[in-house]
C-alpha positions as CSV (number, residue, x, y, z in Angstrom):
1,X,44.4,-6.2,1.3
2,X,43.6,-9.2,3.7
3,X,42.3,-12.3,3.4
4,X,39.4,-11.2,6.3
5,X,39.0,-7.9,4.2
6,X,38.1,-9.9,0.8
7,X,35.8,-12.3,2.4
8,X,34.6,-9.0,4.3
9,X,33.9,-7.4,0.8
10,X,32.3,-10.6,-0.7
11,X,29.9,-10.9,2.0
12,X,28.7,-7.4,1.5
13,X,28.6,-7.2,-2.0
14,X,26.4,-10.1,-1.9
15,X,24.5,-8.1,0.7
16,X,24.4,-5.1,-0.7
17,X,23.2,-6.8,-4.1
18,X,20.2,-8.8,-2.5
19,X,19.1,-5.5,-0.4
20,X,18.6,-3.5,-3.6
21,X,17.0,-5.9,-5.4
22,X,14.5,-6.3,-2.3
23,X,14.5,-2.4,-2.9
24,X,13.7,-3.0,-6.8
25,X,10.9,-5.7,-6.0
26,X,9.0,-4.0,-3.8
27,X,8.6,-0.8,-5.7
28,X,7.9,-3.1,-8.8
29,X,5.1,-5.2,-7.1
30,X,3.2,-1.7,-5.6
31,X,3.5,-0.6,-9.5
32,X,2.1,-4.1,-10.6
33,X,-0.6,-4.5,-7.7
34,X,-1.7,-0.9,-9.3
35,X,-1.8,-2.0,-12.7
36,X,-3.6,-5.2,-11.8
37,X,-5.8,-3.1,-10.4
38,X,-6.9,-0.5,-13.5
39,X,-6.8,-3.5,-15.3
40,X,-9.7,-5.0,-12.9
41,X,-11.3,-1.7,-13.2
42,X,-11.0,-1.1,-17.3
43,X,-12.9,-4.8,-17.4
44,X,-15.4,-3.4,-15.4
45,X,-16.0,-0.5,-17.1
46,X,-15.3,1.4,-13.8
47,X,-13.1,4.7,-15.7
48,X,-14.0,7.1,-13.3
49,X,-11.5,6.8,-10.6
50,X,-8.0,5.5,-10.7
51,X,-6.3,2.7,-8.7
52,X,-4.6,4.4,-6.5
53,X,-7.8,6.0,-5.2
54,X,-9.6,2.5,-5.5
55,X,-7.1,1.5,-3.4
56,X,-7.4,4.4,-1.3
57,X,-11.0,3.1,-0.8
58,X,-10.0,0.0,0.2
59,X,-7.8,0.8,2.4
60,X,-10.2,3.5,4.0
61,X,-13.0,0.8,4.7
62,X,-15.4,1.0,7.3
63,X,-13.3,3.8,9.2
64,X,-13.5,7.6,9.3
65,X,-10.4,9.3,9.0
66,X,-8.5,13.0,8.1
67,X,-6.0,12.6,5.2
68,X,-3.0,13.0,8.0
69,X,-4.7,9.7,9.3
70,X,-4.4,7.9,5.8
71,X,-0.8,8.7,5.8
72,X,-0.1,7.8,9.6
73,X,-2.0,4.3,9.3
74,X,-0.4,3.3,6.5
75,X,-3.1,3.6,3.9
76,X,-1.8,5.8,1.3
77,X,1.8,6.5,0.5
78,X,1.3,8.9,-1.9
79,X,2.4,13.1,-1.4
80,X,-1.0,14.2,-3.5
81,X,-3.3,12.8,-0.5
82,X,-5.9,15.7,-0.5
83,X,-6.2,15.6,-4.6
84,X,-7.1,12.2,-4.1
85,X,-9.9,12.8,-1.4
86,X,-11.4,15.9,-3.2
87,X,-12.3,13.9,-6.0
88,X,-13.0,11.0,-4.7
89,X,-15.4,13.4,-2.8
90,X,-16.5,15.4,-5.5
91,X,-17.1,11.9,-7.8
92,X,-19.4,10.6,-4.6
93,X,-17.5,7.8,-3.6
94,X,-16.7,9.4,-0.1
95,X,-18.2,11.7,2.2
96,X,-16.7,14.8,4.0
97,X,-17.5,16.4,7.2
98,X,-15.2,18.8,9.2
99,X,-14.5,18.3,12.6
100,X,-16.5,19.3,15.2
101,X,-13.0,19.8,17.9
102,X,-10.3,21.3,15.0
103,X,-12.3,22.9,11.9
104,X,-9.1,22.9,10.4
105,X,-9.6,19.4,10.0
106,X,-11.9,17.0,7.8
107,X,-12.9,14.1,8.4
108,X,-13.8,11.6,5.4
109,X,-16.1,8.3,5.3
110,X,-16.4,5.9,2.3
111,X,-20.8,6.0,0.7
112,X,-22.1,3.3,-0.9
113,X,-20.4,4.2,-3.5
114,X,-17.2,3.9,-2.1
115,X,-18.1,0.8,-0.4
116,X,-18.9,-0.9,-3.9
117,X,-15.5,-0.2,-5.1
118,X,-14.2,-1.5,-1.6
119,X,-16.3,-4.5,-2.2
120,X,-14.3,-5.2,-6.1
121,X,-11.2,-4.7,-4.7
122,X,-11.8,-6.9,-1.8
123,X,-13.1,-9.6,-4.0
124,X,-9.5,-9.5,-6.7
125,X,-7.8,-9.6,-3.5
126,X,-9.2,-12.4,-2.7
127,X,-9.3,-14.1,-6.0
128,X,-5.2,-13.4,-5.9
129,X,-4.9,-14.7,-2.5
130,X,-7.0,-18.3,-3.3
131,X,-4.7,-18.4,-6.8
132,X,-1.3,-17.8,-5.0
133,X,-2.3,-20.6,-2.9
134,X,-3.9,-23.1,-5.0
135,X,-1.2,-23.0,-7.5
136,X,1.5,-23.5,-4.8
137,X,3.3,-19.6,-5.4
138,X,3.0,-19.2,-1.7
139,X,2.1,-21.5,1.0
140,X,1.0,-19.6,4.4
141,X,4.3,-20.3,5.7
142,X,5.6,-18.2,3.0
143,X,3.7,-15.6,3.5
144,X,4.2,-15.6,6.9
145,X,8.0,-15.0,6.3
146,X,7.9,-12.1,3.8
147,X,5.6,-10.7,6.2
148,X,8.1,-11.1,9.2
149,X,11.2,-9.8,7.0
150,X,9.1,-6.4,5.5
151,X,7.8,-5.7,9.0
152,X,11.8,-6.5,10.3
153,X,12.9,-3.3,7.2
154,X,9.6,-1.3,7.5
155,X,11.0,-0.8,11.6
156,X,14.3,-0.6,10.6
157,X,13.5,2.8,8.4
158,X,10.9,4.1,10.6
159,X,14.2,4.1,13.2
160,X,16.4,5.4,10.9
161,X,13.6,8.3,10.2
162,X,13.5,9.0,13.9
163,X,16.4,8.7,15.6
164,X,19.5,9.7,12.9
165,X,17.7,13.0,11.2
């Protein structure tokens, strides 16, 4: 084996290492962010919904939008999309209408309801993001990066999904 080859393997061993721990955070901070979440929820006494679908909410806001929407704009990741929807429907926290063009479709709106667990989660995220800062975690500079370097991978899979299968 070759001097080049060594260094070669070195370098992406130490690559490969540091991508799969990126891998390993990421999925850890989504499970976190949703237990930070419940937790927020439990304290409030709010046991009716879960935080996936508080999140859902969030993420939902002031826009109207079909379940293949959610999953296109980024604002649910999950494969159980129209569980979630029908009971956040049938608990009141989100209208339903079906389209007026493709009846196939639905179309779904947060109420009041929905907009008060918007509101909660919007305020935590808020509290998080006045903490991370005050307490020197993350600066904006920071942020900025690990914003730059997800968005870099996020388009580097979104190729890999389009153009090798």
């Amino acid at each position: 084996m070759s001097v080049h080859s060594q260094i070669g393997g070195v370098i992406e061993r130490g690559f490969m290492t540091q991508y799969l721990e990126s891998l390993s955070l990421v999925e850890r901070l989504h499970r976190l962010l949703l237990d930070v979440i419940k937790d927020e929820f439990e304290r409030l006494g709010i046991l009716e919904i879960n935080s996936v679908q508080a999140l859902l909410l969030f993420n939902v806001g002031d826009n109207e939008v079909t379940a293949g929407e959610l999953k296109s704009r980024g604002y649910y990741q999950g494969s159980n999309v129209s569980y979630n929807l029908k009971k956040l429907v049938e608990a009141g926290y989100m209208h339903h209408q079906r389209c007026e063009i493709d009846r196939r479709s639905v179309r779904v709106r947060l109420t009041e309801k929905g907009r008060n667990v918007q509101d909660i989660v919007s305020e935590l995220f808020s509290k998080h993001a006045e903490g991370l800062e005050s307490r020197a975690v993350l600066d904006l500079n920071g942020m900025e990066e690990i914003n730059t370097a997800l968005r870099r991978m996020e388009r580097y899979w979104s190729d890999q999904i389009r153009y090798i299968y």
